[in-house]
N, C-alpha and C positions, 0 to 999 in steps of 0.2 A: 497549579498556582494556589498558593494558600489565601482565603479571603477574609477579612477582618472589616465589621464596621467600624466608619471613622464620625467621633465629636468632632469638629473643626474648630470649635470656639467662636468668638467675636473678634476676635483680631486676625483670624488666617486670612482674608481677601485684604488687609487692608494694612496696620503695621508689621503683618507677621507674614508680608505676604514671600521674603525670600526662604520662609521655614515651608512654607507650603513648595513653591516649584522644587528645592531641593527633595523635598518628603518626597515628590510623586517621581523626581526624576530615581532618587536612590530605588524607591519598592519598585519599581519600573525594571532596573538592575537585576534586583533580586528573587522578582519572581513575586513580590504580593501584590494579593489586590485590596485598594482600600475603597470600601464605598462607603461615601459618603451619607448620612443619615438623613432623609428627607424630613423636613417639618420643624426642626430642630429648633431651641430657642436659647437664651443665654443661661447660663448656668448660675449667676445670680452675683458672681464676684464673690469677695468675701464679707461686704456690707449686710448683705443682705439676712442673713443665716442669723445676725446680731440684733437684727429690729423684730422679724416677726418669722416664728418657730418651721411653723408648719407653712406657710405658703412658700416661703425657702425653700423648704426640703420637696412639695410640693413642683415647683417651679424646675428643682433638682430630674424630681423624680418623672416628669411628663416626658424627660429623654430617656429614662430609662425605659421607660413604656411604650416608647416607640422602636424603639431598638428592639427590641421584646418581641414584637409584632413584625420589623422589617426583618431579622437575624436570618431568615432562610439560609437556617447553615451555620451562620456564623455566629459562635457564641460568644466570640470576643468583642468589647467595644473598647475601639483605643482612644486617648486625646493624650494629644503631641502637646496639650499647654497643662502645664502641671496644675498649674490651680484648676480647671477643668478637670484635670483628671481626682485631684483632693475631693470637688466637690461632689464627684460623680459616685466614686469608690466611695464616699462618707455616706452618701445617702443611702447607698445598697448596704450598707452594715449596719444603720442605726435603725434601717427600717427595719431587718432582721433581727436587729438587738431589743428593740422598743416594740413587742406588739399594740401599746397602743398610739406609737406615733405612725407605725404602719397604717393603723386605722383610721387615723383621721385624715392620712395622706390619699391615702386609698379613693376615701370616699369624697374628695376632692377632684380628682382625678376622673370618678365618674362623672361631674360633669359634662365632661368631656367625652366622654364613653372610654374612658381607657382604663387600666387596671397594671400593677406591676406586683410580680412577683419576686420578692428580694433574693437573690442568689440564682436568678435567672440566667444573668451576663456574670464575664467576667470582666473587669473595669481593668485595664491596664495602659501603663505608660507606653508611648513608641519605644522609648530608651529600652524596655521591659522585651518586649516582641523581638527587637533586631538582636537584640544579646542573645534571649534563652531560647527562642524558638527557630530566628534565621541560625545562629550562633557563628561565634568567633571565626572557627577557619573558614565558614563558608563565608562569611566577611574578606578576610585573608586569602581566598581565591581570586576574589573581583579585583585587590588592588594591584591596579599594575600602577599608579605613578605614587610610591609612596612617600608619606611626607615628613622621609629623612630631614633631620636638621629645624623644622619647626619645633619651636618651644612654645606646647599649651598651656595654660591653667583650667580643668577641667571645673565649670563651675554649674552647679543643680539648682541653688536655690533652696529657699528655706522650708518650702512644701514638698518636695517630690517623694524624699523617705522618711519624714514624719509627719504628721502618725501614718504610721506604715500597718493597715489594719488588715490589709491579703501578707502580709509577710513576703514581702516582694523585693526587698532589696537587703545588703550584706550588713548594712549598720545605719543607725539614723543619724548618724552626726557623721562621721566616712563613710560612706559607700563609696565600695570602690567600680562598680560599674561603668560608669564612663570611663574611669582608667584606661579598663581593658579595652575597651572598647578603640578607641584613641590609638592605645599601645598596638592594637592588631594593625590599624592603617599606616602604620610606621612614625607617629607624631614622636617626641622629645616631652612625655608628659610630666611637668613641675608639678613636686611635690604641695599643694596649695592647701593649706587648713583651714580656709575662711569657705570652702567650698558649697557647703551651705548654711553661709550665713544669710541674713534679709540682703537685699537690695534695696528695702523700702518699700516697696508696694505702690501704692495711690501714695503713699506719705508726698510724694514729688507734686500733690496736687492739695494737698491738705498743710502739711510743714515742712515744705521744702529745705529750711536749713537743717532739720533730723535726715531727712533722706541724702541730702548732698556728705552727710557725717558717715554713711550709711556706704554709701555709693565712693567715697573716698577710700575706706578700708581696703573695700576689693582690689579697687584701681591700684593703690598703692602695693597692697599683699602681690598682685602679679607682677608689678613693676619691682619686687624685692626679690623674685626667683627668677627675674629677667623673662618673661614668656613676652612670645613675640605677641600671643594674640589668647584671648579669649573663647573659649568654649562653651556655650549654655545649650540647655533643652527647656529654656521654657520663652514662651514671648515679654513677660512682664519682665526678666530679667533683662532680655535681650537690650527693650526700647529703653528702661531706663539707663542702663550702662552706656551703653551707644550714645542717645538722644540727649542724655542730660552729662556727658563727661563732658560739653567745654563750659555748662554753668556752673559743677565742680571746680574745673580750675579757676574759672573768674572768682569763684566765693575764698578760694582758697589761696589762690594766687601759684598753684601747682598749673604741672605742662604735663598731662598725663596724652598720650597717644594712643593707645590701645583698641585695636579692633575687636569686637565682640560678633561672634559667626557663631550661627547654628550649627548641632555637630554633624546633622544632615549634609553642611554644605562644603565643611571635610571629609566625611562619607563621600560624596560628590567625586571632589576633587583626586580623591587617591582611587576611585575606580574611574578615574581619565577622564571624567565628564568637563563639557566646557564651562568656566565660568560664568559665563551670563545665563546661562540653563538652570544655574542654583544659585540665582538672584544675588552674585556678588557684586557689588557695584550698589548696592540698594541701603548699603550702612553708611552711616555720617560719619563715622572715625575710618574715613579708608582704608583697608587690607593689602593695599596693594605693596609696600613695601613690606611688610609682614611675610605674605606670599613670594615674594623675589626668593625665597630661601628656598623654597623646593622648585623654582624654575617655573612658576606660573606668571603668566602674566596676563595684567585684567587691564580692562579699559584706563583710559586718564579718565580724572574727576570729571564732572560737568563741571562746566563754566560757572563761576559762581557770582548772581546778582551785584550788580554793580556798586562800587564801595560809595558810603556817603550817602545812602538813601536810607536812613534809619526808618526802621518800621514801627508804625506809630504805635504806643502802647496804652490799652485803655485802662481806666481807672481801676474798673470793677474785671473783675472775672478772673479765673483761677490761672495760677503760673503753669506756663507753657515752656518748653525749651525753648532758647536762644541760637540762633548761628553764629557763625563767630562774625558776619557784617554786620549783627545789633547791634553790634562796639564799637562800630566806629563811627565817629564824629563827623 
């Protein structure tokens, strides 16, 4: 069994929690083992790196120094959330690039009693691992229930392959990785060009009507090559697509449907695992008709709170998504 330390991020127990059961139920499948990095803290988002230099990189770099120390073996560190992994992979290259922001990192760090040596780990995506290491046909082995007849949009995001500083992916505007990927479990993958474009970011929580501009493109771009559902590998993509397409349509007055699944939880489904084992049922734009195409079938929704109880909205605080009962009167 091949072992690889795992970042989990700040989102895997909690928005991103159906990317996590599928991740463990797929490696599970496949034969790796992820362990999880004790100690671990947030990798600083992408705010952070913009206010103040070095305790960023710093902040960055205390996981890589731990990983450094727990690796017994394993010289890989993976993070399944792209920006996680941006931040992770940045820090290891500019500490190597910069010996004196190495320096100042470094010796922050001793506080703490830690110490990282840059080009210690290698920083890589999940996407990155099940391609070039598990690879294709042993993908191709596991599926027994392929998913003939589904139409994807394979979508990355706008961090996973740029900057691309390990040279780890085939292009930074198409990569075609997920393609293949997709293509081996037998998906119908649409040709989609907005593949990585933003989704927005925090914008959803800063200027939402740029983000819902943002978040429109995509929706629409899949809705023009007719995919039944959406593909992402990162969480930020995930939640905003998902979480914020019915305040799309209210801004827009568009009827966009589209479910947005991890590609973990396709992974999943074409090596016969059950649905609710790879947290389907967990997305707010339902799958389930999407899914009728390859003969899967998932729970009916949960009941949804009762209509006519508008939920109170307060003055001050940042916009949050809407259900579609905050509409009604």
């Amino acid at each position: 069994m091949s072992a690889y330390l795992l970042y989990p991020g700040c989102s895997w127990d909690s928005s991103a929690r159906a990317y996590a059961l599928s991740t463990g139920a797929v490696c599970r499948e496949l034969g790796l083992e992820l362990r999880q990095l004790e100690d671990w803290n947030c990798c600083g988002a992408t705010e952070y790196l913009s206010v103040d230099t070095v305790p960023a990189y710093a902040l960055i770099s205390r996981n890589l120094a731990l990983a450094a120390r727990q690796q017994n073996g394993a010289k890989t560190l993976t993070a399944p959330c792209s920006l996680c992994y941006l931040n992770l992979s940045k820090a290891d290259y500019y500490l190597e690039e910069n010996p004196s922001l190495n320096e100042k990192v470094n010796r922050a760090l001793e506080a703490g009693g830690m110490h990282y040596q840059p080009g210690t780990l290698e920083i890589r995506h999940l996407l990155d691992i099940l391609l070039n290491d598990v690879g294709l046909d042993t993908i191709r082995r596991h599926v027994t229930r392929p998913l003939n007849g589904l139409r994807v949009a394979p979508y990355l995001g706008c961090l996973l392959s740029r900057p691309d500083y390990r040279q780890r992916f085939s292009h930074p505007d198409q990569p075609h990785e997920l393609d293949l990927l997709l293509k081996a479990l037998g998906a119908d993958v649409v040709d989609y060009p907005l593949k990585t474009q933003c989704c927005g970011g925090h914008m959803t929580q800063i200027g939402p009507n740029t983000a819902y501009e943002l978040l429109r493109r995509l929706l629409h771009g899949a809705e023009q090559y007719k995919a039944h559902l959406i593909a992402t590998v990162c969480p930020m993509c995930q939640l905003n697509l998902d979480a914020y397409q019915h305040d799309v349509n209210r801004h827009f007055g568009t009827r966009f449907a589209t479910p947005v699944l991890y590609f973990t939880q396709l992974m999943g489904l074409a090596f016969g695992l059950e649905p609710k084992a790879l947290g389907i049922g967990l997305e707010l734009v339902g799958a389930r008709e999407a899914l009728a195409h390859i003969g899967v079938e998932t729970p009916p929704p949960a009941q949804a709170p009762q209509r006519g109880r508008r939920r109170k909205k307060k003055s001050e605080g940042l916009p949050m998504p809407s259900m579609p009962e905050d509409d009604q009167s």
